[in-house]
C-alpha positions in Angstrom: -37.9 -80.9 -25.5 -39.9 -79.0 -28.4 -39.5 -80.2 -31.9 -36.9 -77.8 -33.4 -39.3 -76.7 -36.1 -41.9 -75.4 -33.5 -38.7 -73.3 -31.8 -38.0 -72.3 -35.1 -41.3 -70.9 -35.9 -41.8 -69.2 -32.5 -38.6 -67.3 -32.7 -39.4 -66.1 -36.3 -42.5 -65.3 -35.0 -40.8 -63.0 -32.4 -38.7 -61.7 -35.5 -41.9 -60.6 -37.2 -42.7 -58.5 -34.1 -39.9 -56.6 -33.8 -39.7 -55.7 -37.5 -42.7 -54.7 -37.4 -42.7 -52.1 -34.4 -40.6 -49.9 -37.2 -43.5 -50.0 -39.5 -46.0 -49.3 -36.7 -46.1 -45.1 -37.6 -45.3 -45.2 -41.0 -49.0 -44.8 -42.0 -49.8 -41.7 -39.9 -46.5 -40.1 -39.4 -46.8 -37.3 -41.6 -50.1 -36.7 -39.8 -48.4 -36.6 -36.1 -48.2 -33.2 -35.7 -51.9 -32.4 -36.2 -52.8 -35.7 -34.2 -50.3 -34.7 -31.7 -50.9 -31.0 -31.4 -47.1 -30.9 -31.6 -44.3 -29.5 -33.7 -43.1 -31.7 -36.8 -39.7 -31.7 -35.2 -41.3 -32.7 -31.5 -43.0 -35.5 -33.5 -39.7 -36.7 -35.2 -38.8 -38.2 -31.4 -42.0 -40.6 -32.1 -39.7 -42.4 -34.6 -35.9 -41.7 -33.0 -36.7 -42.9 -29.7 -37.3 -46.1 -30.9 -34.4 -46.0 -32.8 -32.4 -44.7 -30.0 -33.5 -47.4 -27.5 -32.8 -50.4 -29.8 -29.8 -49.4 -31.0 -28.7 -49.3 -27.3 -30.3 -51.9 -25.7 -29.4 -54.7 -28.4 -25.2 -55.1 -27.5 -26.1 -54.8 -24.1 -29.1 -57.4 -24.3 -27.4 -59.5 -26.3 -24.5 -59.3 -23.5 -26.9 -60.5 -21.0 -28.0 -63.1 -22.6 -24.7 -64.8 -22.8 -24.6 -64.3 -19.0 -27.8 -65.1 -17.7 -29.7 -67.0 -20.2 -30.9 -65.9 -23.7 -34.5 -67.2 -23.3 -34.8 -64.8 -19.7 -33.5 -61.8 -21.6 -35.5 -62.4 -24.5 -38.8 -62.7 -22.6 -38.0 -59.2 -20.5 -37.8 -57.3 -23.7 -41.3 -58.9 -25.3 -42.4 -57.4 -21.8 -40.8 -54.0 -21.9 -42.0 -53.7 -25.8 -45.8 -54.9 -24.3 -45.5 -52.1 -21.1 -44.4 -49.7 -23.9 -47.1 -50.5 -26.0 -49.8 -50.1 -23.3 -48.4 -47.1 -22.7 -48.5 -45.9 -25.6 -52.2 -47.2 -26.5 -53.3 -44.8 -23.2 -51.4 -41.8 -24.3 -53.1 -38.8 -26.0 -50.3 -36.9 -25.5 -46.5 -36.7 -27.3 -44.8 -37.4 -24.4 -46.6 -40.8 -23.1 -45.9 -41.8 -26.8 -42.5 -40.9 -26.9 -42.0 -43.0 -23.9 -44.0 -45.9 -25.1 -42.0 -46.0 -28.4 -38.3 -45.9 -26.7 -40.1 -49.0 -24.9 -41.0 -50.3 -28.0 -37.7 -50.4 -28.9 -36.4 -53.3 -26.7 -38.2 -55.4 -29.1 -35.4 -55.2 -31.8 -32.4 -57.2 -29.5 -35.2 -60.2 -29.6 -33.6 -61.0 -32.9 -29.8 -61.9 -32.6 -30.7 -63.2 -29.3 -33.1 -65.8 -31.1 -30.1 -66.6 -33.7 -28.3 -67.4 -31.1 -30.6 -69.1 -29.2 -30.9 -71.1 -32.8 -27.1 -71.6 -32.5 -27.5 -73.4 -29.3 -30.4 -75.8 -29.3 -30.8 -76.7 -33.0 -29.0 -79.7 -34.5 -26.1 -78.4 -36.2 -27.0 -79.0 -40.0 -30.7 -77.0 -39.3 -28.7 -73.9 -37.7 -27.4 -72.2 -41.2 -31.4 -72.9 -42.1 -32.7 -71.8 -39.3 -31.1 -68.6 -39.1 -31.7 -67.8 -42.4 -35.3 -68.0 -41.9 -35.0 -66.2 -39.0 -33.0 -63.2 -40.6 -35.9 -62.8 -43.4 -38.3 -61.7 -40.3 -36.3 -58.7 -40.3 -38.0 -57.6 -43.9 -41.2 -59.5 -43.7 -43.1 -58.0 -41.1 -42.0 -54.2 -42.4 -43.6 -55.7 -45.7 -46.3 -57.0 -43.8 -46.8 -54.8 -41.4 -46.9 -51.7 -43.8 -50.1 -52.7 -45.2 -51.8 -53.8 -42.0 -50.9 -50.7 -40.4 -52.6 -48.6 -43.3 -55.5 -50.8 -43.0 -56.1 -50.0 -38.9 -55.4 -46.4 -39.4 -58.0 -46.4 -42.4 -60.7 -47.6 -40.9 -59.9 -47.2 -36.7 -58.4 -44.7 -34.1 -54.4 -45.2 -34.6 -54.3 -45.4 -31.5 -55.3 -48.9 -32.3 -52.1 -49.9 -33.3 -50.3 -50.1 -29.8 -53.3 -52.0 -28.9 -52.7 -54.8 -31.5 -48.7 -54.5 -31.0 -49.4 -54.9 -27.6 -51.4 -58.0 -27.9 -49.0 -59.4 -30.5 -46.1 -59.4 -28.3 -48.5 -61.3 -25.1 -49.1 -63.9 -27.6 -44.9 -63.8 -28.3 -44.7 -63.7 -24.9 -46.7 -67.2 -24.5 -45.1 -68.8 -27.3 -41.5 -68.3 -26.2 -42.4 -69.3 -22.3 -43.9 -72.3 -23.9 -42.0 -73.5 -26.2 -38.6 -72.0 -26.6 -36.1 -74.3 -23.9 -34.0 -72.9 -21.4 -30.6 -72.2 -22.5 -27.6 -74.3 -20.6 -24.7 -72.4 -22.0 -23.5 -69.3 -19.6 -21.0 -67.1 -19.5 -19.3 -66.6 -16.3 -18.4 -63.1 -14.5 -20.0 -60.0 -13.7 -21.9 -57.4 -16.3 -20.1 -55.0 -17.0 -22.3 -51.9 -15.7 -19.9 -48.7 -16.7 -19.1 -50.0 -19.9 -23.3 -50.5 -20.7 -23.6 -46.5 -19.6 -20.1 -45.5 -21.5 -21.2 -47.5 -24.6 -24.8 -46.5 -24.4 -24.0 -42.6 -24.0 -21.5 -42.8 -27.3 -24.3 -44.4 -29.3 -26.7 -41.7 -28.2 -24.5 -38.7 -29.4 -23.6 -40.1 -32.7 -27.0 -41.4 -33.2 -29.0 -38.1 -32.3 -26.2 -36.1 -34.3 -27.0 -38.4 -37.4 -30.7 -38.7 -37.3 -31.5 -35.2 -36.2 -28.7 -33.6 -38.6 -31.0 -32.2 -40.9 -33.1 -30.5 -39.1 -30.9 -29.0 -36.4 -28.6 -28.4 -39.0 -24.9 -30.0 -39.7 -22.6 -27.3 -38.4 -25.0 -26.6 -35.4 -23.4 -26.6 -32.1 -26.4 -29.3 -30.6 -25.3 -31.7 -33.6 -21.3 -31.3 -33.4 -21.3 -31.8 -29.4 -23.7 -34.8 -30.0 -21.3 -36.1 -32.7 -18.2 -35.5 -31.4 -19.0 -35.4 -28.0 -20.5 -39.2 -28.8 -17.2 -40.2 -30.7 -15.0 -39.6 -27.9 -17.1 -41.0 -25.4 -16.5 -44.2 -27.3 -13.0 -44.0 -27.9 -12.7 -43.4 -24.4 -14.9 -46.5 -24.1 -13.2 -48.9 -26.5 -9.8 -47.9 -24.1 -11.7 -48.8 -21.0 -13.2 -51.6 -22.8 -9.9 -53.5 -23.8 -8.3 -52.6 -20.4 -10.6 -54.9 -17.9 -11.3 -58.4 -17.5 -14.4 -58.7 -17.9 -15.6 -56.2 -20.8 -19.0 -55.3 -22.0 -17.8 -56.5 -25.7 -14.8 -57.9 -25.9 -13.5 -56.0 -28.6 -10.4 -58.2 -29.3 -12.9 -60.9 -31.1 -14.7 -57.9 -32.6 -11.4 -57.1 -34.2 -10.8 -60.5 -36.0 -11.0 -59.8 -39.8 -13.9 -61.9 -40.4 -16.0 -59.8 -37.4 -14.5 -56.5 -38.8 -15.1 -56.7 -42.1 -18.8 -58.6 -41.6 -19.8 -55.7 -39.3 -18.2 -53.1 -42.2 -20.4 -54.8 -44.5 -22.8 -54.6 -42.1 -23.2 -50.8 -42.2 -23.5 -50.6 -46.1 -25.9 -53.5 -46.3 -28.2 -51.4 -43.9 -27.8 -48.1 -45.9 -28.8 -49.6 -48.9 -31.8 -50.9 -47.8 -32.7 -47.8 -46.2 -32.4 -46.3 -49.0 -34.7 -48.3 -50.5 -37.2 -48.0 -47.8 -37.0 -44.4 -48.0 -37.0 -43.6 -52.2 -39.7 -46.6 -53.9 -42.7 -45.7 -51.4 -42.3 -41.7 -51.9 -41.9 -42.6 -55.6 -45.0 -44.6 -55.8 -47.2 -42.2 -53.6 -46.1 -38.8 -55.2 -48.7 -37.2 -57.2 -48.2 -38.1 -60.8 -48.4 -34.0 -61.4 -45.2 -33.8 -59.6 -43.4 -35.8 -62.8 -41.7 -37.9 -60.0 -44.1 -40.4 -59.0 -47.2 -42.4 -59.7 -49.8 -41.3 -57.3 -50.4 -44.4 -55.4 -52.6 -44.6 -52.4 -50.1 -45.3 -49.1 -52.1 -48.8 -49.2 -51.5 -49.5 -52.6 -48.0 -48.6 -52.6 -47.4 -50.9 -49.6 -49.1 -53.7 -51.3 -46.3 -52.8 -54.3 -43.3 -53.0 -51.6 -44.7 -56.2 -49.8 -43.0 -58.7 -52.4 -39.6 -57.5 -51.3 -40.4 -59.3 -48.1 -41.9 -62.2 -49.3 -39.2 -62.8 -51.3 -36.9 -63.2 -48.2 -39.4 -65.5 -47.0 -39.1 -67.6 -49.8 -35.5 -68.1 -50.7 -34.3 -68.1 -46.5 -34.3 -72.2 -47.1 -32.4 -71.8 -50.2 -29.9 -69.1 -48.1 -29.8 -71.6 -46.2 -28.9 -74.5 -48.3 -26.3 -72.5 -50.1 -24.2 -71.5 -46.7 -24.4 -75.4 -45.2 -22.4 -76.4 -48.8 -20.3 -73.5 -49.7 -20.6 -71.3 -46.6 -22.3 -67.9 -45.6 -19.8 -65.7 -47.8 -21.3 -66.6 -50.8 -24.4 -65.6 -49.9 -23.2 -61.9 -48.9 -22.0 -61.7 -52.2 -24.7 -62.7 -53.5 -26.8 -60.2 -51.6 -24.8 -57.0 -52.5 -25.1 -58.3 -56.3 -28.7 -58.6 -55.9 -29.3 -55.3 -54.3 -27.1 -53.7 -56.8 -29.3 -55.1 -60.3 -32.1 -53.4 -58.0 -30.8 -50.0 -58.6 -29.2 -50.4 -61.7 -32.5 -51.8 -62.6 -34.3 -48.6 -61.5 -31.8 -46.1 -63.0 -32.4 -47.9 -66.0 -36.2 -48.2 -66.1 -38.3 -46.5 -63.7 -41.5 -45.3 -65.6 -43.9 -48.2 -65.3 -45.2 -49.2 -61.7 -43.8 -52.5 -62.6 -40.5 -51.5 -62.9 -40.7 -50.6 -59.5 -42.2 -53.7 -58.2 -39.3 -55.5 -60.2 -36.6 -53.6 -58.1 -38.1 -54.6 -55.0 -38.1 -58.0 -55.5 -34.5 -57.9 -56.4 -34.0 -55.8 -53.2 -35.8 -58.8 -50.9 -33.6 -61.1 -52.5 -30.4 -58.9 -51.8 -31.3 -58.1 -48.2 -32.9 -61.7 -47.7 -29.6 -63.1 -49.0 -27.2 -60.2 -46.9 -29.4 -60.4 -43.9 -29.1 -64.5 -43.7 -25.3 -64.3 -44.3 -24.1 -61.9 -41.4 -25.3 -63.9 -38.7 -23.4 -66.6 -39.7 -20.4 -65.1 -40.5 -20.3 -64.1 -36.8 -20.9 -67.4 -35.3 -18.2 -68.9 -37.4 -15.7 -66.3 -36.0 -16.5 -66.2 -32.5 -16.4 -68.6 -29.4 -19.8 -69.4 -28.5 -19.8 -67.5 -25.1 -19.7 -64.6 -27.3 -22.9 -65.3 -29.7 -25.2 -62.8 -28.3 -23.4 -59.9 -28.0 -22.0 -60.6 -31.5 -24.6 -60.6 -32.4 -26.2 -57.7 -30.9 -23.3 -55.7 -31.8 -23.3 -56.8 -35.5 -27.6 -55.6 -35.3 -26.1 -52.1 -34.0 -23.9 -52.1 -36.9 -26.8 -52.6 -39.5 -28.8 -49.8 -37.5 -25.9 -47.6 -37.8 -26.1 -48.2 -41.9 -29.8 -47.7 -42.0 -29.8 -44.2 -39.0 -27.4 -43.0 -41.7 -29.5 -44.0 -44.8 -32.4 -41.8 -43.5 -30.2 -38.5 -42.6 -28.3 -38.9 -46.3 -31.2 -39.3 -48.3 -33.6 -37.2 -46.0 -30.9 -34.2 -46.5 -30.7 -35.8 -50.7 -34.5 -35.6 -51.5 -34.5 -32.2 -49.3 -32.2 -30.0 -51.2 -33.2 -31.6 -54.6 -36.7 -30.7 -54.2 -39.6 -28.4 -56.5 -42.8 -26.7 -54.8 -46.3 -28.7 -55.4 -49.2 -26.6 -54.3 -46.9 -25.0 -51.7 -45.3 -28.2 -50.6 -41.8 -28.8 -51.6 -41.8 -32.6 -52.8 -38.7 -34.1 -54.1 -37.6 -34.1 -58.0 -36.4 -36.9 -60.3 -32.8 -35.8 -59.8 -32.9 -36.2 -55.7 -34.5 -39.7 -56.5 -32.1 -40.7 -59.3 -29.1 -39.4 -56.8 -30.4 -41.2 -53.8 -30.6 -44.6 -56.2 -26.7 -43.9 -56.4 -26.2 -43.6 -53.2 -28.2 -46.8 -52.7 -26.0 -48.5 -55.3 -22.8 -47.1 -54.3 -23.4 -48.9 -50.6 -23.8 -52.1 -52.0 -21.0 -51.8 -54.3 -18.9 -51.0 -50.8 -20.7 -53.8 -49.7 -19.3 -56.7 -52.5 -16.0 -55.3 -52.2 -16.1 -56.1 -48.4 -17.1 -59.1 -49.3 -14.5 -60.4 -50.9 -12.2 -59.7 -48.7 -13.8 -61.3 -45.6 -12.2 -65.0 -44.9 -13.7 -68.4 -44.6 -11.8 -70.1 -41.8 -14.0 -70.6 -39.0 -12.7 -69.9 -35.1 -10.4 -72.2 -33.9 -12.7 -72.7 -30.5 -16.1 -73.0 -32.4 -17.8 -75.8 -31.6 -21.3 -76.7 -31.8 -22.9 -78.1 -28.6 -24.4 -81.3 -28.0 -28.6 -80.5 -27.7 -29.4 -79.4 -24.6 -31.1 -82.0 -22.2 
């Protein structure tokens, strides 16, 4: 068997690929439209397909995983994120791109299908470490990957970028074949088909409602069928769910306080760092003639927000250290406290650029700490035939908080906005009430927190090494 470090670093590696297929567009996606010859709101599906697609295929991945092997499942979405990519790469059209980013999407379920894979073949005092590490990915390639992707669309075709995704994930690909070891545990049964289709059309209708809100409009009869039409599908769902033996999710051991109230916490965790994503970077770019920002370069201003993520990378051992003595709690607490000095920190001061470097290294921290913590939450409230699609559904949660994040503060910093040369850019007050909003989350956040317990499941155990 591989030395646990090596499987370590080849799943974070995997980590750092899928975070970083949400940065991919960042650099030219105020630019799509001309580069496109589409609509603004045709090019919006660039970025909420992907969304879409992960946000569905990561339950039901993480489902199959506990069925037929994480390692198998994990490997087909590297492939479907490489098809998309190629796809993508060959497209000079919208619609080729649209379909090579819901592709890209699979990526995202390679994450709590590598924490559990962590759960299952590392020796038990490296797992809290481990997954720690691995839950920093989630912020260090958007760090790193922001720059990087400025850099290629500076100086090369953009369509360059599915080119160098594409080859990333072959090398993930390799790696994971090579090194990662085949999985013993299985759960027994049969996938539950309707309740993938029932769970993946609710998801769609609340998601599209959410993330295309503003601009369809909140009372518009596309977004109310979508929304509502999406929550009953799932209520309808969660009956179905509950009512057959072998369920998709089995919603019983998503009920158990510590699952609830994780995945509650969950949600908040993800909008403020949204938030955060979406307010420093238009702060730092906006014209200093505006009186709202400080007329960075997009490069520069990713090179400002990197230190958030490298800050995760650097205190994932000490996450880890802290939930193997007092347990993962602390650490949520400690994330939500974290992210909220960041905003009281910018509400405070925000009229140097290093003020706003400041707040995102209090931000990496918070997420690196929040991040590490939810995984193990799960696994410590869950049997382990369950881990992956705990997991999965605890990532869908998180994307829930953060598909929210972008529609609040999209519809925030667009009503709150003053006209620049004829282009409505936002004001101080949008920013300062999106900082709020921000701070408000992670305040929701700590008081979850607190209320989450620290008894782990009466059937946890943690498995001899696999053979």
């Amino acid at each position: 068997m591989p030395r646990q470090g090596a499987i370590v670093a080849v799943l974070a590696i995997a980590g750092l690929c899928s975070s970083f297929m949400f940065t991919l567009m960042v650099p030219i996606q105020s630019k799509l439209p001309e580069l496109l010859d589409a609509s603004r709101e045709d090019t919006a599906w660039v970025v909420t397909s992907t969304l879409l697609a992960a946000a569905v295929i990561t339950p039901i991945a993480g489902r199959l995983g506990d069925m037929y092997g994480k390692r198998r499942i994990l490997l087909v979405l590297v492939a479907v994120m490489v098809a998309g990519s190629v796809v993508a790469a060959l497209s000079p059209g919208i619609v080729g791109i649209i379909v090579g980013r819901t592709l890209q999407g699979a990526i995202v379920g390679v994450v709590p299908l590598g924490i559990s894979i962590l759960r299952d073949v590392l020796h038990e005092a490296r797992v809290d470490s481990a997954i720690a590490f691995m839950s920093a990915t989630l912020g260090v390639g958007g760090a790193l990957g922001l720059p990087i992707s400025a850099l290629v669309t500076e100086r090369a075709d953009w369509h360059v970028l599915f080119w160098l995704a594409a080859g990333l994930g072959i090398v993930v690909f390799a790696l994971v074949l090579w090194i990662v070891p085949v999985s013993v545990l299985r759960t027994a049964g049969r996938f539950d088909f309707v309740g993938a289709v029932g769970l993946a059309v609710g998801l769609i209708g609340i998601l599209l409602a959410i993330s295309r809100g503003n601009e369809w409009g909140w009372g518009s009869p596309p977004v109310l069928v979508c929304g509502l039409g999406g929550l009953a599908v799932l209520l309808l769902w969660g009956w179905f769910e509950l009512r057959i033996d072998e369920p998709l999710l089995d919603l019983r051991v998503a009920a158990r306080p510590a699952v609830l109230l994780t995945n509650i916490a969950s949600v908040a965790m993800g909008f403020s760092l949204f938030a955060s994503n979406v307010v420093y970077p238009q702060m730092l770019e906006l014209p200093v003639a505006t009186g709202a920002g400080f007329g960075l370069s997009l490069l520069a201003a990713s090179l400002i927000v990197m230190p958030s993520g490298l800050v995760m990378m650097v205190l994932s051992p000490v996450a880890g250290r802290i939930a193997y003595r007092t347990g993962p709690k602390l650490l949520l607490l400690l994330g939500a406290l974290s992210l909220l000095a960041a905003y009281g920190f910018t509400l405070l001061f925000s009229s140097e650029v290093w003020h706003i470097l400041v707040a995102n290294i209090l931000i990496g921290a918070g997420i690196g700490f929040g991040y590490a913590s939810m995984p193990m939450l799960i696994m410590r409230s869950v049997p382990q035939s369950e881990t992956g699609a705990s997991n999965g559904l605890n990532a869908l949660f998180r994307s829930l908080g953060t598909s929210t994040a972008a529609a609040v503060i999209g519809a925030v910093l667009a009503t709150y906005t003053v006209d620049f040369d004829g282009i409505p850019v936002p004001t101080t007050t949008g920013f300062t009430l999106s900082l709020i909003l921000g701070g408000v989350a992670a305040l929701v956040a700590l008081v979850v927190a607190l209320f989450i317990p620290r008894h782990r499941a009466p059937e946890e155990r943690h498995p001899s090494l696999p053979e």
